[in-house]
MILUMNU-214574 format. One line per field, with one value per atom (N, C-alpha, C, CB): x, y, z; residue number from 1; residue in three letters; atom name. Coordinates in pm, 1 decimal, padded with zeros to 6 digits, always signed. Glycine has a CB too. Example, Ala and Ser with C-alpha at 12.3 -4.5 7.8 and 13.67 -1.06 7.14 Angstrom:
2
X (+01319.0;+01230.0;+01320.0;+01130.8;+01285.0;+01367.0;+01290.0;+01408.4)
Y (-00569.0;-00450.0;-00330.0;-00447.3;-00225.0;-00106.0;+00003.0;-00059.8)
Z (+00780.0;+00780.0;+00780.0;+00904.6;+00708.0;+00714.0;+00787.0;+00572.5)
num (1;1;1;1;2;2;2;2)
residu (ALA;ALA;ALA;ALA;SER;SER;SER;SER)
atome (N;CA;C;CB;N;CA;C;CB)
***
This chain:
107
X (+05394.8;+05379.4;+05230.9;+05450.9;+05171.8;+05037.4;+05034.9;+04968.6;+04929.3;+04892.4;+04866.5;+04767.9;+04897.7;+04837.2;+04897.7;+04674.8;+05014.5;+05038.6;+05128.9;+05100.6;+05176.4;+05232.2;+05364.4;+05137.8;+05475.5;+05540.2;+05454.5;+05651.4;+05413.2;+05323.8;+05279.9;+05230.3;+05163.3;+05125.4;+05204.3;+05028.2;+05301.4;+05399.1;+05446.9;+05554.2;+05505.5;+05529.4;+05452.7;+05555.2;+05312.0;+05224.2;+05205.6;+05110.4;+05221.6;+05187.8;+05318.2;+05209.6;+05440.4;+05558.9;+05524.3;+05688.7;+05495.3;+05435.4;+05369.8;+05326.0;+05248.6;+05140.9;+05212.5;+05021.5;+05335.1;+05459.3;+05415.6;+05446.6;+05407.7;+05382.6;+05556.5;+05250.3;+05563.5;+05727.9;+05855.7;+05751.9;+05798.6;+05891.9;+06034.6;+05782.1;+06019.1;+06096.1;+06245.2;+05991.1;+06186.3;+06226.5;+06361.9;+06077.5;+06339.6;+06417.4;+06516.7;+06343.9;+06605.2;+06745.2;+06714.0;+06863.0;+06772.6;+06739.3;+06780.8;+06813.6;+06729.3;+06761.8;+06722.6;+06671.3;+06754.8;+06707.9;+06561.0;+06811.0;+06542.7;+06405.5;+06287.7;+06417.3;+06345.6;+06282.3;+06207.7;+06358.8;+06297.1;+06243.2;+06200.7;+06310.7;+06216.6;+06088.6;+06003.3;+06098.1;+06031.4;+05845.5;+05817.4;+05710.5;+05962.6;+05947.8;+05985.3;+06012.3;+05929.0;+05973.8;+05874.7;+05929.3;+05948.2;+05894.2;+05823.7;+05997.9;+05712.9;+05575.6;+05631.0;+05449.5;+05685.9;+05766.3;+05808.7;+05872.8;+05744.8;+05796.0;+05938.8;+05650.9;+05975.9;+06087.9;+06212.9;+06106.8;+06223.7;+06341.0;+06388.5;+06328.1;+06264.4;+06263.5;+06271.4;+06170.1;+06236.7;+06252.1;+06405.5;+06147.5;+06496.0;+06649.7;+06694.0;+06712.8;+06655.8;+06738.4;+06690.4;+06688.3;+06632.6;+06568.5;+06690.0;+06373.1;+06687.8;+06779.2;+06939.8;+06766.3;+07011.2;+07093.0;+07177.9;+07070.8;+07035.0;+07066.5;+07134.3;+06978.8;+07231.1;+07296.6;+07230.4;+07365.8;+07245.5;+07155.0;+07146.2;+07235.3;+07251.9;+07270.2;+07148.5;+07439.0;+07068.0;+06983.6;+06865.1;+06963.1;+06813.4;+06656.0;+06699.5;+06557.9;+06799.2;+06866.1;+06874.7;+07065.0;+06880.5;+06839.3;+06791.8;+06864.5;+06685.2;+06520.8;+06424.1;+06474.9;+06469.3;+06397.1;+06439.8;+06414.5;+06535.0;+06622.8;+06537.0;+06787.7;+06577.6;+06448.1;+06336.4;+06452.8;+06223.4;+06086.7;+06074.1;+06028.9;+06159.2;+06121.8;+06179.7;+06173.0;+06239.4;+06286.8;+06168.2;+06474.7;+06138.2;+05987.3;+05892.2;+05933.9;+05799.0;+05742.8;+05746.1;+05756.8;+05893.5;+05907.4;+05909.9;+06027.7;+05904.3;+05899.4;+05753.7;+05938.2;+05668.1;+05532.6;+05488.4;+05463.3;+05527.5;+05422.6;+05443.4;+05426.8;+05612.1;+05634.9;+05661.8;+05564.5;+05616.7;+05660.8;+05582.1;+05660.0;+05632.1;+05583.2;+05472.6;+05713.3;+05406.2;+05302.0;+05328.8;+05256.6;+05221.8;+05289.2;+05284.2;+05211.2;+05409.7;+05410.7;+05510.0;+05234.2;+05525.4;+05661.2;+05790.1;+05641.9;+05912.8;+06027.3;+06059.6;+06110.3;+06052.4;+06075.6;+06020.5;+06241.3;+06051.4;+05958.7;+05929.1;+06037.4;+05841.5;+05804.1;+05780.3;+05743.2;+05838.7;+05837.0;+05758.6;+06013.2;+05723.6;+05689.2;+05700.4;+05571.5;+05741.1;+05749.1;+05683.1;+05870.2;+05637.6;+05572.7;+05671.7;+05486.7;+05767.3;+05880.8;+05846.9;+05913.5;+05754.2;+05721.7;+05770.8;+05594.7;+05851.4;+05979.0;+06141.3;+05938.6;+06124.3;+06234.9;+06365.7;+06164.6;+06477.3;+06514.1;+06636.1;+06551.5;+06648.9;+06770.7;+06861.7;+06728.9;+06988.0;+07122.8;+07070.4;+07269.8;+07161.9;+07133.4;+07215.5;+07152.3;+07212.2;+07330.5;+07301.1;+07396.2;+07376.7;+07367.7;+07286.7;+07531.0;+07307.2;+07230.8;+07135.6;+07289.0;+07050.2;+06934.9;+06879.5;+06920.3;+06938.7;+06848.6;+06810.1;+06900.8;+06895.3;+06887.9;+06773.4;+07050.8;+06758.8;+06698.8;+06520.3;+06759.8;+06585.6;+06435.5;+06424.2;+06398.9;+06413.8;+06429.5;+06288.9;+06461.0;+06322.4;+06242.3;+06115.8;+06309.5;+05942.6;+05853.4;+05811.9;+05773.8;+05742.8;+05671.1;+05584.6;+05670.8;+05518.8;+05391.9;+05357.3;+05360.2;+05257.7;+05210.0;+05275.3;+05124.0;+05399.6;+05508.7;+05668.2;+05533.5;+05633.5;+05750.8;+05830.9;+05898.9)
Y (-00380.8;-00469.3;-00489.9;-00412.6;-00595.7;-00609.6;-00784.6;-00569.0;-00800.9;-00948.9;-01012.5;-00968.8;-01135.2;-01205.9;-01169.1;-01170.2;-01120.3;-00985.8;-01086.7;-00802.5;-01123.8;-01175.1;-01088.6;-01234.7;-01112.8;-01046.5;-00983.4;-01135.9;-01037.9;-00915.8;-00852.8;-00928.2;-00872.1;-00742.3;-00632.1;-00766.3;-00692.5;-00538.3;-00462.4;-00571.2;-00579.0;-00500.1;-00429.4;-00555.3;-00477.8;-00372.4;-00246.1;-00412.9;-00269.4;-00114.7;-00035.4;-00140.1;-00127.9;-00051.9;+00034.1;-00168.3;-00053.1;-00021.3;+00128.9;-00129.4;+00124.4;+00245.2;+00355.8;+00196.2;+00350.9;+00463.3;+00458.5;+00670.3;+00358.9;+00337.6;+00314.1;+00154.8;+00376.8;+00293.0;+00418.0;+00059.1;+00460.1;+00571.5;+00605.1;+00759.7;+00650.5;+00717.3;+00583.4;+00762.2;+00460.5;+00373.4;+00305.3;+00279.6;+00402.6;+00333.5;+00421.2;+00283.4;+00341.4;+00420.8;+00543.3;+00282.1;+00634.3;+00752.5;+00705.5;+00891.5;+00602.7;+00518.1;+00604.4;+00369.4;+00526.1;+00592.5;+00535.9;+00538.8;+00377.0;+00336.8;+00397.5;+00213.8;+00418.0;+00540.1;+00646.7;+00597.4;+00740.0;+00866.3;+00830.7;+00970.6;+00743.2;+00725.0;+00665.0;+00683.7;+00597.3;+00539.6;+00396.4;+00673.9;+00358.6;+00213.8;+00100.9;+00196.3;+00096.9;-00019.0;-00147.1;+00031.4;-00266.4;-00380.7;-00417.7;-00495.0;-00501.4;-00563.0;-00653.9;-00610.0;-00779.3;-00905.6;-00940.6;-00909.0;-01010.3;-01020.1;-01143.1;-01066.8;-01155.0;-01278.6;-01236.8;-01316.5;-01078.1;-01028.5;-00972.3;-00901.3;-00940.9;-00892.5;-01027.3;-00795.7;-01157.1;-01257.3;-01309.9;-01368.6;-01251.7;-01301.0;-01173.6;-01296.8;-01052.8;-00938.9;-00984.5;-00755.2;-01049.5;-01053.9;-01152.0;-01126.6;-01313.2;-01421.4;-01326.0;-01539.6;-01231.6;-01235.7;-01110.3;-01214.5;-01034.4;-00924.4;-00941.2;-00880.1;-00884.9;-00902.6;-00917.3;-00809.2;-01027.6;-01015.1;-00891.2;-01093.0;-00831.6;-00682.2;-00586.1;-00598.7;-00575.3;-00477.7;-00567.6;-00430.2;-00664.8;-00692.5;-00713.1;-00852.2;-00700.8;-00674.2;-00485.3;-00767.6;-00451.7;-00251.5;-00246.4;-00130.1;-00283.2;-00276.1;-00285.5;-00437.1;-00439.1;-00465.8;-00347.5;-00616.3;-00302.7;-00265.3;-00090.2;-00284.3;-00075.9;+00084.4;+00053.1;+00184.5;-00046.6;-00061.2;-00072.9;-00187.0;-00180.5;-00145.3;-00024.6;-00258.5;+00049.2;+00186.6;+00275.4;+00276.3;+00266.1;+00361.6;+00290.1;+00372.8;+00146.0;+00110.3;+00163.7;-00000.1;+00157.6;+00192.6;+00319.6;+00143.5;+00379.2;+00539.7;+00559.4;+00625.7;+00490.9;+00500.1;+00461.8;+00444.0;+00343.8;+00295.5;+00346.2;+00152.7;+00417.1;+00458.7;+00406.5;+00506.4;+00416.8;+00372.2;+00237.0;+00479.1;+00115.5;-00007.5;-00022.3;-00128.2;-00078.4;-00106.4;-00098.1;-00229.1;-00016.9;-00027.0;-00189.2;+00095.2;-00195.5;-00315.1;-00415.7;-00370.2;-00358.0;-00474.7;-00326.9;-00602.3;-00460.7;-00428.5;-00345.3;-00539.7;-00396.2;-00305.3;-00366.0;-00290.2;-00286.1;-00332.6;-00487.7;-00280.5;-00557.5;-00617.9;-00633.0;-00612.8;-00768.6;-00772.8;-00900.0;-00789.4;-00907.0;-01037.5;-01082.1;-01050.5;-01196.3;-01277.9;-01409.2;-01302.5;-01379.7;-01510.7;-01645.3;-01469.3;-01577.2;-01676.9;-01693.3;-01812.0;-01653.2;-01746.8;-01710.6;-01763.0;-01645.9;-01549.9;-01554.6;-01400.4;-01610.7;-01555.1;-01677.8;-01500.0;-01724.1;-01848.0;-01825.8;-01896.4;-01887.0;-01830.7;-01940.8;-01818.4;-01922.5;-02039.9;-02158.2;-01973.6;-02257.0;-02391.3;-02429.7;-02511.4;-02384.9;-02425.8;-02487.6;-02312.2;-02549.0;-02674.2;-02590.8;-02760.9;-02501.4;-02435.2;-02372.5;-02359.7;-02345.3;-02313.1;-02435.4;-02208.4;-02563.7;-02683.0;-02734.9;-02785.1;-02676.7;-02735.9;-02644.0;-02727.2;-02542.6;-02451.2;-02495.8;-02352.1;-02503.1;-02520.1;-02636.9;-02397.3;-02817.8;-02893.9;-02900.1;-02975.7;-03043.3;-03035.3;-03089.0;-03170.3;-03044.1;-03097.6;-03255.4;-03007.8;-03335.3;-03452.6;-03451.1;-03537.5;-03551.7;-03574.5;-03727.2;-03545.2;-03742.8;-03894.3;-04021.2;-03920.6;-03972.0;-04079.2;-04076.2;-04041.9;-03973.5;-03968.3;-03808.2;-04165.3)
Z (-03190.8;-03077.3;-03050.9;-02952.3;-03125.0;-03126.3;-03067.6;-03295.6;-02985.3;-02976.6;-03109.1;-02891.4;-03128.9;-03212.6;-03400.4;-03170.6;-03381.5;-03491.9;-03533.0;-03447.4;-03690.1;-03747.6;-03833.8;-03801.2;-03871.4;-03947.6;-04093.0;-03969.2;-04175.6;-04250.8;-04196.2;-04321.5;-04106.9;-04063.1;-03982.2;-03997.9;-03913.3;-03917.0;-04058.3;-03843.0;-04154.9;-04278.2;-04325.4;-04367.8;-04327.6;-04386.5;-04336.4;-04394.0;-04203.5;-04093.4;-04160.7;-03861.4;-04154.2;-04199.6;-04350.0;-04218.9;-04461.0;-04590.3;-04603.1;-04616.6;-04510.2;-04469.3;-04404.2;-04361.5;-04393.0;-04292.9;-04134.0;-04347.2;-04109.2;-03928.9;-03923.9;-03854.2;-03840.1;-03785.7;-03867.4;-03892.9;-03930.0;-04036.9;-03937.2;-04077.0;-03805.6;-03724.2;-03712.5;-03566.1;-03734.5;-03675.5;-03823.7;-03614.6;-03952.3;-04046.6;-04086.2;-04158.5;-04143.9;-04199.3;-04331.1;-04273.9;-04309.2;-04393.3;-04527.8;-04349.0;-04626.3;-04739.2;-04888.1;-04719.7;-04973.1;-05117.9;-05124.7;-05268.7;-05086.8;-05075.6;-04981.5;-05043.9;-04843.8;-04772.0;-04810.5;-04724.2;-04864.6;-04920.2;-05006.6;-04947.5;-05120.4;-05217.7;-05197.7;-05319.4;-05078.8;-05057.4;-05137.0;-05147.9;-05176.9;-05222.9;-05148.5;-05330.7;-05020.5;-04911.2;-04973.3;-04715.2;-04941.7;-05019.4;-04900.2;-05092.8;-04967.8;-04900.1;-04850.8;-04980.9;-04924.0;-04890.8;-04767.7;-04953.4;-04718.3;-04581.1;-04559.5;-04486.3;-04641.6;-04677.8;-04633.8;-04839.4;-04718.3;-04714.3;-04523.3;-04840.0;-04429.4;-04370.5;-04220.7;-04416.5;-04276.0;-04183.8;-04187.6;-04214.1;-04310.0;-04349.5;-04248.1;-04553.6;-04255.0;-04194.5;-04033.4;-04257.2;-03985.9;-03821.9;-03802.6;-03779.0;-03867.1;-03850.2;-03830.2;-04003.6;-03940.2;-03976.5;-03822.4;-04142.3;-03798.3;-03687.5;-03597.1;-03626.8;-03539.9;-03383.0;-03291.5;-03331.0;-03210.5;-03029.2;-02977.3;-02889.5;-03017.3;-02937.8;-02993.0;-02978.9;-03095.7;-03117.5;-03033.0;-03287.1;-03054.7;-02978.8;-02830.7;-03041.7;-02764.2;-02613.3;-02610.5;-02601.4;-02679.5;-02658.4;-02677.4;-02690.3;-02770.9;-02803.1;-02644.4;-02920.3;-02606.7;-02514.5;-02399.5;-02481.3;-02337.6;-02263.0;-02229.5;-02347.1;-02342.6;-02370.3;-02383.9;-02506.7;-02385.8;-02383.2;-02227.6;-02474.1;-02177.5;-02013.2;-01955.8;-01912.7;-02012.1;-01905.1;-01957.1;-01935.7;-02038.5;-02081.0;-02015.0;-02256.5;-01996.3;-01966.4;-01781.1;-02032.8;-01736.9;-01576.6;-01552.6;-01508.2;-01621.9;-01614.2;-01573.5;-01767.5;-01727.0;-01682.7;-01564.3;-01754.2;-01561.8;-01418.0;-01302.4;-01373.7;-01274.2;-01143.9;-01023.2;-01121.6;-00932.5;-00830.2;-00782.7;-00742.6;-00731.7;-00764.1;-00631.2;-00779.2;-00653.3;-00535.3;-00397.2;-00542.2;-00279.2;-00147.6;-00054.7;-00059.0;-00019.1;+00051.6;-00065.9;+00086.6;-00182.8;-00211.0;-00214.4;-00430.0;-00211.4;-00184.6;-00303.8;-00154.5;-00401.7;-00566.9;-00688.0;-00616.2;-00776.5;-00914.3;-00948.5;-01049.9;-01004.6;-01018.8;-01171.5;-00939.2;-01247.8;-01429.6;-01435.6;-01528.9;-01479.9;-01574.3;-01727.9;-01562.2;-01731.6;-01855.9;-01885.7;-01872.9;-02007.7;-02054.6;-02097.0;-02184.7;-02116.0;-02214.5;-02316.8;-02184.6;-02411.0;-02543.2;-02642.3;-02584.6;-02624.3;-02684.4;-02636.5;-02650.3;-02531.1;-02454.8;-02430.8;-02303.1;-02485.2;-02498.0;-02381.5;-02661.2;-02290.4;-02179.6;-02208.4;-01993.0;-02234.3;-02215.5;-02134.8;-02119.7;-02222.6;-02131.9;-02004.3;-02219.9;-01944.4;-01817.6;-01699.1;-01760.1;-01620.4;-01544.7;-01424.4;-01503.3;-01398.4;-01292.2;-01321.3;-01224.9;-01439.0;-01458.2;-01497.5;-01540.4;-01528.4;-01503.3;-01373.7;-01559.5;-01294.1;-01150.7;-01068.4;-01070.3;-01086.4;-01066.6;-01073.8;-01162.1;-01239.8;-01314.7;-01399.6;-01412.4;-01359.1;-01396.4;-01519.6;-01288.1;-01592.1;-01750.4;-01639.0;-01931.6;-01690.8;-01651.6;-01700.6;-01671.9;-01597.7;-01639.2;-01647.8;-01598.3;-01816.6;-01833.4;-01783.4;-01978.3;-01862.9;-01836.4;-01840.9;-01911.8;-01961.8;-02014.6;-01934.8;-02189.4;-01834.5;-01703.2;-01779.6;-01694.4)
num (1;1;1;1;2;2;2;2;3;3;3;3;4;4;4;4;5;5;5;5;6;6;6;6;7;7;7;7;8;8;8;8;9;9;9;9;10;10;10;10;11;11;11;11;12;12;12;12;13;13;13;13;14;14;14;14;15;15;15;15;16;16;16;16;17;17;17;17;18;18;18;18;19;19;19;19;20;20;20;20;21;21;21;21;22;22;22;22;23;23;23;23;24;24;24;24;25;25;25;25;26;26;26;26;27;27;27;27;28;28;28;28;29;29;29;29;30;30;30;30;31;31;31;31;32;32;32;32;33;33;33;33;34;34;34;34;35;35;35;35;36;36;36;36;37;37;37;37;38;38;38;38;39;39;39;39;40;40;40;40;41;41;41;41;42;42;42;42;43;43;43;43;44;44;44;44;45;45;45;45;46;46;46;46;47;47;47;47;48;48;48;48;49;49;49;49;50;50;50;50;51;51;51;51;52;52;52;52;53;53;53;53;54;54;54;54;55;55;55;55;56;56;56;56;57;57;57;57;58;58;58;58;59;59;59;59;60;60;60;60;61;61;61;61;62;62;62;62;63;63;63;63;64;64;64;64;65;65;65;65;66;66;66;66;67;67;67;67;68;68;68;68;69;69;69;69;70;70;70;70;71;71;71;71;72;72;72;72;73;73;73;73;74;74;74;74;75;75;75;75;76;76;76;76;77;77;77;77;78;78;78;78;79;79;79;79;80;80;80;80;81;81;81;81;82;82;82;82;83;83;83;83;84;84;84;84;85;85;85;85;86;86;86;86;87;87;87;87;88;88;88;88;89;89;89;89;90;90;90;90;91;91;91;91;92;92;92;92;93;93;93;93;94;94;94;94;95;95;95;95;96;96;96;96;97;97;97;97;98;98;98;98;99;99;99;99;100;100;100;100;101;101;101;101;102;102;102;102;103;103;103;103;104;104;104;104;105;105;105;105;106;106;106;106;107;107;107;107)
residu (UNK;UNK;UNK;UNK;UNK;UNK;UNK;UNK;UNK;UNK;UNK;UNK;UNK;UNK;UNK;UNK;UNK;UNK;UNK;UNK;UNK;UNK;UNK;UNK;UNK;UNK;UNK;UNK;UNK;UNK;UNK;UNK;UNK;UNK;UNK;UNK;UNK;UNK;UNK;UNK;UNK;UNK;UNK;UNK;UNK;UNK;UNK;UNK;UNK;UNK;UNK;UNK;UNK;UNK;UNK;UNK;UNK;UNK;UNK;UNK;UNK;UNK;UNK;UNK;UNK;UNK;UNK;UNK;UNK;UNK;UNK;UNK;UNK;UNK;UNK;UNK;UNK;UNK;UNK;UNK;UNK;UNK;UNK;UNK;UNK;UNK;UNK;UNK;UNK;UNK;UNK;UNK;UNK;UNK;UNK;UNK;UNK;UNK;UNK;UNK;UNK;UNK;UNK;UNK;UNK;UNK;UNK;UNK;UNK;UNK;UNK;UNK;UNK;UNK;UNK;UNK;UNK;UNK;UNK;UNK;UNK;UNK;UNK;UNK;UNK;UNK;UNK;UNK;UNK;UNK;UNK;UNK;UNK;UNK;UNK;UNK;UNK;UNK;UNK;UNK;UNK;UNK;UNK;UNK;UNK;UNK;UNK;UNK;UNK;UNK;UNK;UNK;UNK;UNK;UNK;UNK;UNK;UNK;UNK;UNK;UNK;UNK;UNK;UNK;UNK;UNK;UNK;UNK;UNK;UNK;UNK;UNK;UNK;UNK;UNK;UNK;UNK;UNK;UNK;UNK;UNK;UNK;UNK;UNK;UNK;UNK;UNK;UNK;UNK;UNK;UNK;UNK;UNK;UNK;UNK;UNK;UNK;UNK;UNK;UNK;UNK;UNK;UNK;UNK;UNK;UNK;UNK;UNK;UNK;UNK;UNK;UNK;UNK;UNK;UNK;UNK;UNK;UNK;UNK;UNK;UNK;UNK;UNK;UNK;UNK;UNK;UNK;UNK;UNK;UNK;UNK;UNK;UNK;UNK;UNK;UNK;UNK;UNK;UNK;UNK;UNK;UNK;UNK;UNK;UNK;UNK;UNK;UNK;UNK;UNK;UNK;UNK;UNK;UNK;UNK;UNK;UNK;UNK;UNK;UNK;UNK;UNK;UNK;UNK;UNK;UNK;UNK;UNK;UNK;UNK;UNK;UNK;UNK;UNK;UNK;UNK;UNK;UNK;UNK;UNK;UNK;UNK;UNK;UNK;UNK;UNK;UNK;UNK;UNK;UNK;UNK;UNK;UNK;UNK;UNK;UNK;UNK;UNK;UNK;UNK;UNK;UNK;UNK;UNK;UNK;UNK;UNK;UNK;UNK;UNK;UNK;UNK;UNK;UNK;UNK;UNK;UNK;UNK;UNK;UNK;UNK;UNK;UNK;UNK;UNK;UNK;UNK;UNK;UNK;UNK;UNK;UNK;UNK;UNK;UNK;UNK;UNK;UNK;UNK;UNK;UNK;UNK;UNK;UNK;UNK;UNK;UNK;UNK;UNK;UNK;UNK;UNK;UNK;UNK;UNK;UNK;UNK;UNK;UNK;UNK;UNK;UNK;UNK;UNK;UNK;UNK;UNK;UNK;UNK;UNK;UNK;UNK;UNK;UNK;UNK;UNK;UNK;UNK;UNK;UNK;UNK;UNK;UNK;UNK;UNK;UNK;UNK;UNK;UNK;UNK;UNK;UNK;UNK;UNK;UNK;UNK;UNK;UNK;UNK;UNK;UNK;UNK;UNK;UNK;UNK;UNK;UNK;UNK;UNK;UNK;UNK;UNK;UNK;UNK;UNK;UNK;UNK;UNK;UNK;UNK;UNK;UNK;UNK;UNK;UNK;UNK;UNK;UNK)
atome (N;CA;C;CB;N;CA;C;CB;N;CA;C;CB;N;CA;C;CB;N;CA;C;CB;N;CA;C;CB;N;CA;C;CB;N;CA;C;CB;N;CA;C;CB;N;CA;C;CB;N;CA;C;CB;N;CA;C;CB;N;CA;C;CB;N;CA;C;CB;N;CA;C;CB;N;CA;C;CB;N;CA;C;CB;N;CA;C;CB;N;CA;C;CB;N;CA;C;CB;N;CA;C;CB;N;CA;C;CB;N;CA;C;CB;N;CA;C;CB;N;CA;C;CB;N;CA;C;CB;N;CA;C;CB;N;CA;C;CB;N;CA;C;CB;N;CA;C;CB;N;CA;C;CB;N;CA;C;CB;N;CA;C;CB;N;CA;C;CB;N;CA;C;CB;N;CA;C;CB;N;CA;C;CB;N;CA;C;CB;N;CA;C;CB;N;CA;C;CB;N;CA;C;CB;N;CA;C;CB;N;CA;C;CB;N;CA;C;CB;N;CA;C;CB;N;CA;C;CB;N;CA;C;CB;N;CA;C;CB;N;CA;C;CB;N;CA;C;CB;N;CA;C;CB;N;CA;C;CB;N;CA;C;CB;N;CA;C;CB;N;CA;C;CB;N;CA;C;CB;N;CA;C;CB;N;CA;C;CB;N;CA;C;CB;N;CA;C;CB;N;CA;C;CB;N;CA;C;CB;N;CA;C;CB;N;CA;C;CB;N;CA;C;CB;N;CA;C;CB;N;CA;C;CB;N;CA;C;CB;N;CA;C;CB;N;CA;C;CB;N;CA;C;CB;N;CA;C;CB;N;CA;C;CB;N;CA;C;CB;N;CA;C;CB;N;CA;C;CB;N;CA;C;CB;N;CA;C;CB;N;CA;C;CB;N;CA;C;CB;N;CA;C;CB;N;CA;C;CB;N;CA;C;CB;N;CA;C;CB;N;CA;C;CB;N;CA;C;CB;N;CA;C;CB;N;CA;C;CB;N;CA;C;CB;N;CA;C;CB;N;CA;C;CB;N;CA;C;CB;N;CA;C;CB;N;CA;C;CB;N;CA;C;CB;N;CA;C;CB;N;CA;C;CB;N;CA;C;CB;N;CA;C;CB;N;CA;C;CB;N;CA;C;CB;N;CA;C;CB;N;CA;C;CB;N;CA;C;CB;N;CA;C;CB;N;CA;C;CB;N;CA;C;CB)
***
């Protein structure tokens, strides 16, 4: 989880054994023959269940809220933020209504 960080360069960190904790106890594993290719690894992201990057995320903020603790004095409770530039929410009639499309110059 780096700014600006592209899929190779996670593979490579992966490559160098960053992330080790994080892979299946494999025959490629223990020998230490994980592929560089970042191809194979953009087919396994497409092909993954919603359900793993929804527990991924799920346990990064309960660790992240652990750390920070108790939320600032004078608000009601924790406080998150999102960029969205990642983040794609369902299309539905009440989150358009909510949050209608912006206008530019051309209306």
């Amino acid at each position: 989880m780096q700014p600006r960080a592209t899929l190779s360069h996670a593979v490579r960190h992966l490559v160098q054994g960053n992330g080790r904790p994080l892979l299946a106890d494999c025959k490629r594993v223990r020998e230490g023959r994980i592929s560089a290719a970042a191809g194979g690894y953009c087919q396994g992201i497409q092909k993954m269940p919603k359900l793993v990057p929804q527990q991924v995320t799920r346990n990064i903020v309960a660790q992240l809220s652990q750390q920070i603790g108790e939320p600032w004095p004078g608000l009601a409770g924790p406080v998150c933020l999102l960029d969205g530039s990642s983040l794609q929410l369902p299309h539905t009639s009440k989150l358009a209504r909510a949050y209608p499309p912006a206008n530019n110059q051309h209306g």
